[in-house]
C-alpha positions as CSV (number, residue, x, y, z in Angstrom):
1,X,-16.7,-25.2,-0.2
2,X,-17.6,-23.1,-3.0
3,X,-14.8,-22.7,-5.5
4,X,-14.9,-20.2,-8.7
5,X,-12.6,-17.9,-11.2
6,X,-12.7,-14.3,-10.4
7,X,-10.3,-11.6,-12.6
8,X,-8.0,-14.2,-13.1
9,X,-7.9,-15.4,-9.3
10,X,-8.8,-18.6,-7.8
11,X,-11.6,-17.7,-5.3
12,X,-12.4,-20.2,-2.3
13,X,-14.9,-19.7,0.1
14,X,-14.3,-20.8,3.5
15,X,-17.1,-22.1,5.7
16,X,-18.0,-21.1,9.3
17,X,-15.2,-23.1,11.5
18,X,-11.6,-24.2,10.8
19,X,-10.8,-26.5,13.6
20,X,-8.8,-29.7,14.5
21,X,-11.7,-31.7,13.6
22,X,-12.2,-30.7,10.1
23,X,-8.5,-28.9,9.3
24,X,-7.5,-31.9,7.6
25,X,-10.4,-31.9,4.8
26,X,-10.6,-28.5,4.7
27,X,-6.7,-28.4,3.9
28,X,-7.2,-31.6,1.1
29,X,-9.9,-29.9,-0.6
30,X,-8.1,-26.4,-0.8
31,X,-4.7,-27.9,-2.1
32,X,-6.4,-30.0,-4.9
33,X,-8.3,-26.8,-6.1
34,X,-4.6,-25.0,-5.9
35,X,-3.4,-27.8,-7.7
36,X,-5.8,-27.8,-10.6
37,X,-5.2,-24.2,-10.9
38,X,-1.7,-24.1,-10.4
39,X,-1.1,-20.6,-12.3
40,X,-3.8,-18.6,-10.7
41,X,-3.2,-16.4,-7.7
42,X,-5.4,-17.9,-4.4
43,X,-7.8,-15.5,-2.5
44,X,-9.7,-17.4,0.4
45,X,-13.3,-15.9,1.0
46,X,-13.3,-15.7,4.9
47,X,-17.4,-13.8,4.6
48,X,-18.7,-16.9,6.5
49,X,-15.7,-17.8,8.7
50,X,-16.2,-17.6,12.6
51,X,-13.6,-19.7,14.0
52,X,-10.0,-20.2,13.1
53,X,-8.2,-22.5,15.5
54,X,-4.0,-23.1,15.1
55,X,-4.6,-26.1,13.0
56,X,-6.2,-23.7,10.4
57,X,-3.3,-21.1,11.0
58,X,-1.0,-23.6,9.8
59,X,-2.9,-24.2,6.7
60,X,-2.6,-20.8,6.1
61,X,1.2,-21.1,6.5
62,X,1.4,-23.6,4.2
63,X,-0.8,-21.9,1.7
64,X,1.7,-18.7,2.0
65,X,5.0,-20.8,0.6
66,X,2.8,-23.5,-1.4
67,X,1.0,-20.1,-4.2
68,X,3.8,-19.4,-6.5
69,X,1.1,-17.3,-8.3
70,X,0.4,-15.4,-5.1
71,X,-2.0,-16.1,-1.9
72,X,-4.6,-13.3,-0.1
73,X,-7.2,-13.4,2.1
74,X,-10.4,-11.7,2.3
75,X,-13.6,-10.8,4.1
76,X,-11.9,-11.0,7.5
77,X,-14.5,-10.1,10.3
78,X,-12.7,-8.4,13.3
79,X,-12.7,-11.1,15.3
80,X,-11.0,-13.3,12.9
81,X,-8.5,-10.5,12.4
82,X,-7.8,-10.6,15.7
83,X,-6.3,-13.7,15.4
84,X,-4.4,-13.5,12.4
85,X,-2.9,-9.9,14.0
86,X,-2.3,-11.4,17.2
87,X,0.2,-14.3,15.6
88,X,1.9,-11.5,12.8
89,X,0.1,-13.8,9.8
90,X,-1.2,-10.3,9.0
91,X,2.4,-8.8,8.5
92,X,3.5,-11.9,6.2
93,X,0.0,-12.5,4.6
94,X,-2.3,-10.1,2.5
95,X,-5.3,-9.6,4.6
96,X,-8.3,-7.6,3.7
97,X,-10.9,-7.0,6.5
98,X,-14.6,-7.5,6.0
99,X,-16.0,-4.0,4.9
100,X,-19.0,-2.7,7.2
101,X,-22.1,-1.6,4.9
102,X,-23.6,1.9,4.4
103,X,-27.1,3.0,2.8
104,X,-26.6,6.0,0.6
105,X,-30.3,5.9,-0.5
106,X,-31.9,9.1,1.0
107,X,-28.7,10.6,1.6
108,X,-27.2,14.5,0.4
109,X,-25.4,14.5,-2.6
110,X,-22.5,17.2,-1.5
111,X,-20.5,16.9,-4.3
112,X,-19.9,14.9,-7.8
113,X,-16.4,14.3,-9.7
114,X,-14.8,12.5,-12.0
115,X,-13.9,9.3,-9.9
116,X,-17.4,9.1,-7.7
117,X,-20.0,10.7,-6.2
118,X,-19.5,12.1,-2.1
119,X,-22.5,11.5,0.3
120,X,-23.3,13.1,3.5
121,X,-23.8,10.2,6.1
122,X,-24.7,11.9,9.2
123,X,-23.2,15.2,11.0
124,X,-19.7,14.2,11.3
125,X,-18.9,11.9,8.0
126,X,-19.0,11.8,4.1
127,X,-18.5,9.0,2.1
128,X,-17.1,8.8,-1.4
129,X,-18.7,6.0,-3.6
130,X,-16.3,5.5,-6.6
131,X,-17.3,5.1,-10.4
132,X,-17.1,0.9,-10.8
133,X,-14.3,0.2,-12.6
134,X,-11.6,-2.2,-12.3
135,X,-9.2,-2.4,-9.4
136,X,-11.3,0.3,-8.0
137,X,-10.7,-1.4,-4.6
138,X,-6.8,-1.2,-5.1
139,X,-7.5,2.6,-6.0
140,X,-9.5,3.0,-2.8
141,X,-7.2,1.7,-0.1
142,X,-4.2,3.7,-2.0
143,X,-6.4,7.3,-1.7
144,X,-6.5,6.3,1.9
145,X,-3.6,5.4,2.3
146,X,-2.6,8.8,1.3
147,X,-4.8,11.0,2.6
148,X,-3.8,9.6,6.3
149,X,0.0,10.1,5.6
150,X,-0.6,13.4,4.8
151,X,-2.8,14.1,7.6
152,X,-0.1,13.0,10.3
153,X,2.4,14.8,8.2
154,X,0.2,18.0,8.8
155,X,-1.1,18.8,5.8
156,X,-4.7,20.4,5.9
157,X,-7.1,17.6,4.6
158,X,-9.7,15.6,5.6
159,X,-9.5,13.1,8.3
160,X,-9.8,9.2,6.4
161,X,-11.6,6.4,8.7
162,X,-12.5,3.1,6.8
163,X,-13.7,1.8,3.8
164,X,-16.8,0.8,3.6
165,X,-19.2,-1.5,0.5
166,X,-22.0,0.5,-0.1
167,X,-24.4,-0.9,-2.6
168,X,-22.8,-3.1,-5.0
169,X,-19.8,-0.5,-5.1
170,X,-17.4,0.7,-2.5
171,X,-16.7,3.9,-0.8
172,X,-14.2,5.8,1.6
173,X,-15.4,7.4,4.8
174,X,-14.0,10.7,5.8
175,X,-14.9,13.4,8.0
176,X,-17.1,16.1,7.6
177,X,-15.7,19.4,7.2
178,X,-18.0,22.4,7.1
179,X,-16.4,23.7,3.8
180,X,-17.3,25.3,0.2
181,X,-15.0,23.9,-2.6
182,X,-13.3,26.7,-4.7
183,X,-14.5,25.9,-7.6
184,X,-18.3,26.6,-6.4
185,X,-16.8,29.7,-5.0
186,X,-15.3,31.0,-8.0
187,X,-18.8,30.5,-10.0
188,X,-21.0,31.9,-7.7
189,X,-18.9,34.7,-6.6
190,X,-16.4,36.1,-8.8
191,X,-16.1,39.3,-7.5
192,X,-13.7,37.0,-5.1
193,X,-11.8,35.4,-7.7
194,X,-8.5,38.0,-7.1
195,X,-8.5,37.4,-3.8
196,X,-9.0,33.8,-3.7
197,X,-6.4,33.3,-6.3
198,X,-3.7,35.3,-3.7
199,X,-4.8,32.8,-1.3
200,X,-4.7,30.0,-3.2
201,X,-0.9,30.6,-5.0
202,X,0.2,31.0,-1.0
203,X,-1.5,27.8,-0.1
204,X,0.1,26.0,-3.1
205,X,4.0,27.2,-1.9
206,X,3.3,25.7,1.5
207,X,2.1,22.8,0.2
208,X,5.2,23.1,-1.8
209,X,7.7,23.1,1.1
210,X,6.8,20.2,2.7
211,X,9.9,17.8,2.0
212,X,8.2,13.9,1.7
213,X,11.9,12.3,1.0
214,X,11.3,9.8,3.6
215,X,7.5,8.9,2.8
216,X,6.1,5.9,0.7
217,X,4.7,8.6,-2.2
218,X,5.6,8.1,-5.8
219,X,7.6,10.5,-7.9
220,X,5.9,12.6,-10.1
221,X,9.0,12.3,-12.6
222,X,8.5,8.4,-12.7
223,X,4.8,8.4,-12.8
224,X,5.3,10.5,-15.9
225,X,7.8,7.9,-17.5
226,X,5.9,5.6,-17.1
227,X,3.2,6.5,-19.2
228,X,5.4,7.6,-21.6
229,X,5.3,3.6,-22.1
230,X,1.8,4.2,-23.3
231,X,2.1,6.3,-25.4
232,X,4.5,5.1,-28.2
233,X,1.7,4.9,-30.8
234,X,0.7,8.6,-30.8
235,X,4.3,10.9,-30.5
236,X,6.8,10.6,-33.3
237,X,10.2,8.3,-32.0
238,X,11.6,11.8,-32.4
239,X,9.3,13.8,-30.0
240,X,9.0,10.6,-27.6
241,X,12.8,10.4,-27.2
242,X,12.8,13.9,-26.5
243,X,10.5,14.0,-23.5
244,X,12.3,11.3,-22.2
245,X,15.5,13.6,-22.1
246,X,13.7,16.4,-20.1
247,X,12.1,14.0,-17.5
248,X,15.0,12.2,-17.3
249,X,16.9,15.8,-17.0
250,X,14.8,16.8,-14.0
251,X,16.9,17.1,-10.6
252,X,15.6,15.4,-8.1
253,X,12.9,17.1,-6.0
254,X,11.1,15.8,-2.8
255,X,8.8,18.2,-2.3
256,X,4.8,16.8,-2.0
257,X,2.3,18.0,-4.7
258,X,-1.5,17.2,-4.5
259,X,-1.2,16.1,-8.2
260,X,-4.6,17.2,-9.2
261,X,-5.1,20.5,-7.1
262,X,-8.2,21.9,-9.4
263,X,-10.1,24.3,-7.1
264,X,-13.0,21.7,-7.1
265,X,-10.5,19.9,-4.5
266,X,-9.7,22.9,-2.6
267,X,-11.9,23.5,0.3
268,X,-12.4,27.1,2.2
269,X,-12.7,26.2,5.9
270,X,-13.6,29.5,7.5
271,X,-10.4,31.5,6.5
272,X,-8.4,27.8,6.0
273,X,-8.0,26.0,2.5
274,X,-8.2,21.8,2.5
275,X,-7.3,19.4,0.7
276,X,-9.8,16.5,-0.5
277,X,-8.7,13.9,-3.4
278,X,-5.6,12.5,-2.4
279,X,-5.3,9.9,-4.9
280,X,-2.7,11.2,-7.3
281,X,-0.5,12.5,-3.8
282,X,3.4,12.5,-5.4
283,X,6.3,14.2,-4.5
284,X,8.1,16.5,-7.5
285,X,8.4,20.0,-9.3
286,X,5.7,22.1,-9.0
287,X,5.7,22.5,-13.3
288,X,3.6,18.9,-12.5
289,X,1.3,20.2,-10.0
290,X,0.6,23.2,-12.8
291,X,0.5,20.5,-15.6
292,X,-2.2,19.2,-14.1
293,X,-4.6,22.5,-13.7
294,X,-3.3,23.5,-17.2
295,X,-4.7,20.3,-18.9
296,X,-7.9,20.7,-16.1
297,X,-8.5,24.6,-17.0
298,X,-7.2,24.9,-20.9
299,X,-6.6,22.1,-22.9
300,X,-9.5,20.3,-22.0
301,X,-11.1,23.7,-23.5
302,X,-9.1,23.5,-27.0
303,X,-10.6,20.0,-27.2
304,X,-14.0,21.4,-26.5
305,X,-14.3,24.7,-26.0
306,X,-17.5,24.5,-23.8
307,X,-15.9,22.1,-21.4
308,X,-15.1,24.3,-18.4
309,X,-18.4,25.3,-18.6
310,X,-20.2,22.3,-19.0
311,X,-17.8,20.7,-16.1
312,X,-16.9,24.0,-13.8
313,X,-19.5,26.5,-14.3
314,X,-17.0,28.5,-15.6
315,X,-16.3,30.3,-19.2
316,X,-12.7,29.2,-21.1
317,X,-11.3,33.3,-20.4
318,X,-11.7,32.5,-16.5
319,X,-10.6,29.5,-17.1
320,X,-7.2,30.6,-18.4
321,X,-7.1,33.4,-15.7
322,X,-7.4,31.0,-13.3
323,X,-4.2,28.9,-13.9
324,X,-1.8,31.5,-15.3
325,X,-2.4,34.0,-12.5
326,X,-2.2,31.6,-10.1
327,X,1.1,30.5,-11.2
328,X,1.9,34.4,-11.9
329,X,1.5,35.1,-8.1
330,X,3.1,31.8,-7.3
331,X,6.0,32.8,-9.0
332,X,6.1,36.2,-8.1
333,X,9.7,37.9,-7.9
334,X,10.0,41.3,-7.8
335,X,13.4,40.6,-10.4
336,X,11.4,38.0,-12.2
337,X,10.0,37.4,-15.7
338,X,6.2,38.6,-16.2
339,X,4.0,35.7,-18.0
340,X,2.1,37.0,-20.4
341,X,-1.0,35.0,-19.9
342,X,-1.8,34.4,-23.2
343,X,-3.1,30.5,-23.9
344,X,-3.6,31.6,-28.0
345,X,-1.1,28.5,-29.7
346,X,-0.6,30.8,-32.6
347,X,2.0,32.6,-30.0
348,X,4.0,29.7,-28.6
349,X,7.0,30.5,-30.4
350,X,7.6,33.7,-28.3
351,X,5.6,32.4,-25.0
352,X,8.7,32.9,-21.4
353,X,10.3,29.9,-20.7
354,X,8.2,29.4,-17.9
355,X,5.1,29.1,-19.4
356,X,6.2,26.7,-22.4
357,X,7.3,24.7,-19.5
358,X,4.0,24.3,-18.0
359,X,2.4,23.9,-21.7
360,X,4.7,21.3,-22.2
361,X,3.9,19.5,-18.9
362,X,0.4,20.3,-19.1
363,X,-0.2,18.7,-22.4
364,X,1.6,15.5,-20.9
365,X,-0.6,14.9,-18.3
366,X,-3.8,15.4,-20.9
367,X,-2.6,12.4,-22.3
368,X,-2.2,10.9,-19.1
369,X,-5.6,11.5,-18.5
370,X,-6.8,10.3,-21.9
371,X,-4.9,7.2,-22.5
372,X,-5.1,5.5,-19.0
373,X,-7.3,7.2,-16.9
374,X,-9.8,7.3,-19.9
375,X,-8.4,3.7,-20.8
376,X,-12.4,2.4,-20.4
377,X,-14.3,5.2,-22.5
378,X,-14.0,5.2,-26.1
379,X,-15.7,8.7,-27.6
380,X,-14.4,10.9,-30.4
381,X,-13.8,13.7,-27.7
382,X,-11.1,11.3,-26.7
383,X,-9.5,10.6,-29.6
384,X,-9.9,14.2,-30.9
385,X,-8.1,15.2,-27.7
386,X,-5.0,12.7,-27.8
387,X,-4.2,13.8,-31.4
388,X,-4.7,17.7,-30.0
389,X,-1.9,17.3,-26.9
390,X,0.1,14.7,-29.3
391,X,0.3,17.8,-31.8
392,X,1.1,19.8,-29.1
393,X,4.3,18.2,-27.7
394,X,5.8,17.9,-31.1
395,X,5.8,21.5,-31.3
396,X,6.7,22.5,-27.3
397,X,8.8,19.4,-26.5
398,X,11.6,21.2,-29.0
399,X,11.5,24.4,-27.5
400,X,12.3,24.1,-24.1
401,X,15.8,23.6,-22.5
402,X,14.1,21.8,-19.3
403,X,10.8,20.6,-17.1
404,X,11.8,22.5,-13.8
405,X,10.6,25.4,-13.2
């Protein structure tokens, strides 16, 4: 029995067989390890395990009350699973099955972004190798997770299957879908941009009316708080207090947003838009589903002014176009305020209401992105960026009477 520290997690490999003849050693050798260890969290390696009779269930059982510090198992094959689902350990007991393995070498690159790289497996499935980073495995499952709620609950996207290792990483399997992302579209074709915009601000509102009260999905309201926790050191007590009051102020608002909707994870299907990226899937007000293309499509271009163009293909003007016609045609009411479109700062004293709003927002989730999902990088474009949206909000935060829009 191999026996080692992993994150902060006892690791114990199991061998081939647990079965009345040896379940009495095995179980010695695993509770003196526990009881060396008795702050660390247990994971049992099953990689090797083929058997698993009910004398080794029991250990399990007793494994399950005896781990204050928390008890898992991993590396299931399927016929191990079998056995554990077939007696309910599975629905008391955190159970990972073993992965199957994939070979990316050779394959089509179809498309690149910020948390991995998406391979074309054969005629009917991509797979998505994620960035290593920590709890990337957590993040994985989660996507999924995800991404097959909102399937059943209708929402155009592609189909999730498993998860797979591939390399020395991991990666999610989904189905092929004979698209073009928008954000390709836009770059090579921008004679289509009006058009595609029209589309894409009616895709958005149906997204929009899809009440998710009743499903697991986060609110977008207390992902946002949250952070806030993070980010004492760079707001004023002042400005920090403040944003607290207008999330805080929000009413509450079921409706399911994609979270990170930048045309890059907006497929054209034929004459149907898809959704791909599922990861930051929440339920809120849409001013957080335009936060997140404002920080995407303009603040990430006050940091550096070449960024859409460097990560989009696309100049900072058509940038700006993007997000504020978008929301102009979302919004559109014949009695309604006009936005004026403009994204100069030396204006946000007389910008609508609206549009401060999604400033305000917008420059929330760049920190967001900055602080934690940047936590790892350390680059002066990062830190230069925190004190730009910090600046920011202690200008906007005061100017608005509320979030919602």
């Amino acid at each position: 029995m191999i026996v080692s520290e992993e994150k902060n997690e006892l690791i114990i490999e199991l061998g081939e067989r647990i079965e009345y003849t040896n379940a009495g050693e095995i179980e010695a050798e695993i509770f003196r390890e526990v009881k060396l260890h008795p702050d660390l969290p247990v994971c049992l390696d099953a990689d090797k395990l083929i058997y698993i009779s009910s004398a080794g269930l029991r250990i399990m059982i007793k494994l399950r009350k005896s781990c204050a510090a928390g008890f898992s198992i991993r590396n299931v094959s399927p016929e191990v699973y079998e056995v554990f689902e077939m007696t309910g350990l599975n629905t008391i007991i955190t159970i990972r099955r073993k992965l199957r393995r994939v070979d990316v070498d050779g394959c089509e690159v179809i498309g690149k972004g910020a948390s991995g790289t998406v391979y074309k497996l054969d005629a009917e499935t991509v797979v998505k190798v994620y960035h290593k980073k920590e709890n990337v495995l957590s993040v994985i499952e989660e996507e999924q997770k995800k991404a097959r709620q909102a399937f059943l609950d209708g929402v155009p996207t592609a189909i999730p299957f498993d998860i797979v290792r591939a390399g020395e990483g991991y990666g999610a399997v989904f189905e092929m879908i004979d698209a073009r992302n928008l954000g390709d579209i836009v770059k090579k074709e921008p004679e289509r941009m009006e058009q595609l915009i029209s589309k894409y601000a009616a895709f958005l509102r149906s997204l929009h009316s899809i009440d998710a009260h009743d499903k697991p999905l986060p609110g977008a309201v207390s992902l946002y708080l949250k952070a806030m926790d993070e980010f004492g050191g760079f707001l004023s007590e002042k400005t920090a207090a403040r944003i607290r009051e207008l999330l805080n102020g929000m009413p509450e608002d079921s409706h399911l947003l994609h979270g990170d909707i930048q045309l890059k994870n907006v497929m054209l299907s034929g004459d149907e838009m898809m959704l791909i990226d599922m990861d930051h899937l929440c339920t809120g007000n849409p001013v957080f589903e335009f936060a997140a293309l404002y920080a995407t499509y303009i603040a990430f271009n006050e940091v550096d002014p070449l960024d859409t163009q460097k990560f989009l293909g696309i100049d900072r003007d058509t940038a700006a176009r993007l997000v504020f016609e978008t929301l102009r045609e979302y919004l559109r009411d014949p009695g309604g305020e006009e936005l004026n479109g403009t994204v100069d700062r030396s204006h946000v004293g007389v910008l609508p209401e609206v549009e401060k709003k999604v400033r305000t927002a917008g420059y929330l989730r760049l920190l967001m992105i900055l602080v934690i999902e940047w936590r790892e990088e350390q680059s002066e474009k990062k830190e230069r960026g925190i004190r730009h949206a910090a600046s920011m909000l202690e200008e906007l935060a005061f100017q608005v009477e509320g979030l919602a829009i």
